[in-house]
C-alpha positions as CSV (number, residue, x, y, z in Angstrom):
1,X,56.1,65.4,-30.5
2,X,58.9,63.9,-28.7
3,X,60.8,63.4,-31.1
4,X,60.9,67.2,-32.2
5,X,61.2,68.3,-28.0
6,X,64.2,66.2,-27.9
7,X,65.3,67.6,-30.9
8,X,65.0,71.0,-29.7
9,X,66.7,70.3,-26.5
10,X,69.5,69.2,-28.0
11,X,70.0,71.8,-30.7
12,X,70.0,74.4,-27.3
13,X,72.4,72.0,-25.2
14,X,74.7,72.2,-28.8
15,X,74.3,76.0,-29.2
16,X,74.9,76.3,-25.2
17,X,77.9,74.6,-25.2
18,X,79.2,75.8,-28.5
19,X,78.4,79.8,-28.0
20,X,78.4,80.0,-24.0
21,X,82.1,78.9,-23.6
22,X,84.0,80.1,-26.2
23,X,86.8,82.6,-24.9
24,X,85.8,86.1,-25.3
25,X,87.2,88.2,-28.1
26,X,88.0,91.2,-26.1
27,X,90.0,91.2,-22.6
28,X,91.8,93.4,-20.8
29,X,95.3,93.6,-18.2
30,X,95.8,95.9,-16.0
31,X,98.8,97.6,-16.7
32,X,100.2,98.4,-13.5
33,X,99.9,94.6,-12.3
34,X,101.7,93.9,-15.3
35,X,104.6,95.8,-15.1
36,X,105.2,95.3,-11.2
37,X,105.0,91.9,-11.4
38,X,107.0,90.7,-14.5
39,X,110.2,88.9,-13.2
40,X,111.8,91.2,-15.5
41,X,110.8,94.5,-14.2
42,X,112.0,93.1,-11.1
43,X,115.1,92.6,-12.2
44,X,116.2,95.3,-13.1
45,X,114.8,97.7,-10.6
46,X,116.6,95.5,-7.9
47,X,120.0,96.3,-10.1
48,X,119.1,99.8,-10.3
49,X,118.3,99.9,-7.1
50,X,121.5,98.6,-6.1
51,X,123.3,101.0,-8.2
52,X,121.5,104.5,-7.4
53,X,122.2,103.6,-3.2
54,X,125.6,103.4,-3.7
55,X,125.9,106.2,-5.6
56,X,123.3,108.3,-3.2
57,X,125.8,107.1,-0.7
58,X,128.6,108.2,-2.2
59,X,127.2,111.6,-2.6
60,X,125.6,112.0,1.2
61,X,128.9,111.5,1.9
62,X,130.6,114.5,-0.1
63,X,127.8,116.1,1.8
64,X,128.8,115.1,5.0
65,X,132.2,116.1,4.3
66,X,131.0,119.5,2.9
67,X,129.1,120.2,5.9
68,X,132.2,119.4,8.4
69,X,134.8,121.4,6.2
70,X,135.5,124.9,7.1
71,X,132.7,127.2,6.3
72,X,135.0,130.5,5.9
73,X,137.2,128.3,3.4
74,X,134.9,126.2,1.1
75,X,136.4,123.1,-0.6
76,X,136.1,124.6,-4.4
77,X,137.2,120.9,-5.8
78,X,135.0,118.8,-3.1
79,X,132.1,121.4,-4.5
80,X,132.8,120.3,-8.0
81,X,133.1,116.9,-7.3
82,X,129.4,117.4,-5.4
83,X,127.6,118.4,-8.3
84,X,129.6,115.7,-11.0
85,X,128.9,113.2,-8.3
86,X,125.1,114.1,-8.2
87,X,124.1,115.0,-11.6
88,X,125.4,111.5,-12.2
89,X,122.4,110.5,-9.5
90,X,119.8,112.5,-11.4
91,X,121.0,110.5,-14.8
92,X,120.6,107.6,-13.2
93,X,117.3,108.1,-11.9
94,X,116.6,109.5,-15.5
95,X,117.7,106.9,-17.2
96,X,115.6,104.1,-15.5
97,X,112.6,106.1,-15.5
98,X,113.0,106.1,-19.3
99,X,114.7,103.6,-20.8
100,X,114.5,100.9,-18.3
101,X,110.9,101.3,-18.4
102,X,110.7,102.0,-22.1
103,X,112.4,98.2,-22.9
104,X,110.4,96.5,-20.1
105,X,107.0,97.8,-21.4
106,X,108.8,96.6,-25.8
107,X,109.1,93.4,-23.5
108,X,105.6,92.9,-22.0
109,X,104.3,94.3,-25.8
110,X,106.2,91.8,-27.6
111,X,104.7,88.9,-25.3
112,X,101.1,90.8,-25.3
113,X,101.2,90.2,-29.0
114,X,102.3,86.3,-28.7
115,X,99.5,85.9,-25.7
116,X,96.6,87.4,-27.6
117,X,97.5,85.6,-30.4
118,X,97.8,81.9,-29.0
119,X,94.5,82.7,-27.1
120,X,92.6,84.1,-30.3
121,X,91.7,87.4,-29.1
122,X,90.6,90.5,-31.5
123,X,91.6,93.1,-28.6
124,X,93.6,93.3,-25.4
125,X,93.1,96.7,-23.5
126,X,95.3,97.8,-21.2
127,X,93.9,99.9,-17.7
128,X,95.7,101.4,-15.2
129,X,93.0,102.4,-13.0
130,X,92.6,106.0,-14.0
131,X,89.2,105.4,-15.8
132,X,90.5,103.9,-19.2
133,X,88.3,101.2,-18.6
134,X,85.1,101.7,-16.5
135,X,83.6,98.4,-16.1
136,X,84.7,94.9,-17.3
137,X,83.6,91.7,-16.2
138,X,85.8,90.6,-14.0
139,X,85.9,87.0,-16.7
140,X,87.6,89.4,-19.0
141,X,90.3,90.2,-16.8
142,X,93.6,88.4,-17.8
143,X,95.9,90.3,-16.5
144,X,97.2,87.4,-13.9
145,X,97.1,84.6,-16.8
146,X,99.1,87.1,-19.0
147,X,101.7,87.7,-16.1
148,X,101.9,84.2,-15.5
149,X,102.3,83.7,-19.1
150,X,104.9,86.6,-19.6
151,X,107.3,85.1,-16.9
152,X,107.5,82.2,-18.1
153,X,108.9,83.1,-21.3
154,X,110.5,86.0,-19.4
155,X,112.5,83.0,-17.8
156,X,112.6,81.0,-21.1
157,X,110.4,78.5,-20.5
């Protein structure tokens, strides 16, 4: 009789330790975490960033000029140069929106992939907190290990 309750307890202590630790096969990241804080989204927001002041600058100060000039006799080529000077504002603004983002997020996939793989997951869902995911444990939350992990080779490490 002892022989089979020590038995028993450790077939449950081997089944406990076996089943109750093993990662679980679905996680999720929040997406927004993700994206503001890999190093490279940083990156190159802070060049963009750089690049759309000095050009906002450059038109607010056509502006200035526009509003200082003579009302009766309008500048025609300081008008031109006005909207050439921020349409190119606009594109830039565009073109971060889109294809700055669009290569971060081929980025962050790319390493997604790599991360789920190395830690033997069947499914990494992404949330953004707009009800895509309506409860998780918070155990299944990666999101900081995967931004951790994402930097790292971000930096090339």
């Amino acid at each position: 009789m002892i022989n089979t309750i020590a038995l028993l307890s450790l077939a449950l202590f081997f089944l406990y330790t076996y089943y109750g630790k093993v990662n679980p096969d679905v996680v999720y990241v929040d997406n927004i975490k993700v994206f503001s804080s890999f190093n490279m989204s940083k990156d190159l927001d802070r060049t963009h960033q750089k690049n759309l002041q000095k050009q906002k600058k450059t038109v607010d100060s056509i502006i200035a000029i526009l509003q200082d000039s003579d009302k009766n006799n309008p500048n025609d080529e300081l008008q031109r140069r006005f909207v050439f000077e921020n349409n190119k504002l606009k594109e830039m603004g565009e073109y971060f929106t889109n294809n700055v983002s669009q290569q971060v997020w081929s980025r962050i996939n790319s390493y997604i992939e790599e991360y789920g793989t190395q830690n033997n997951y069947t499914l990494i869902m992404g949330t953004q907190g707009n009800g895509n995911i309506m409860y998780a444990q918070k155990e299944l939350d990666v999101t900081q290990n995967f931004i951790e992990f994402a930097n790292k080779k971000y930096e090339g490490e």
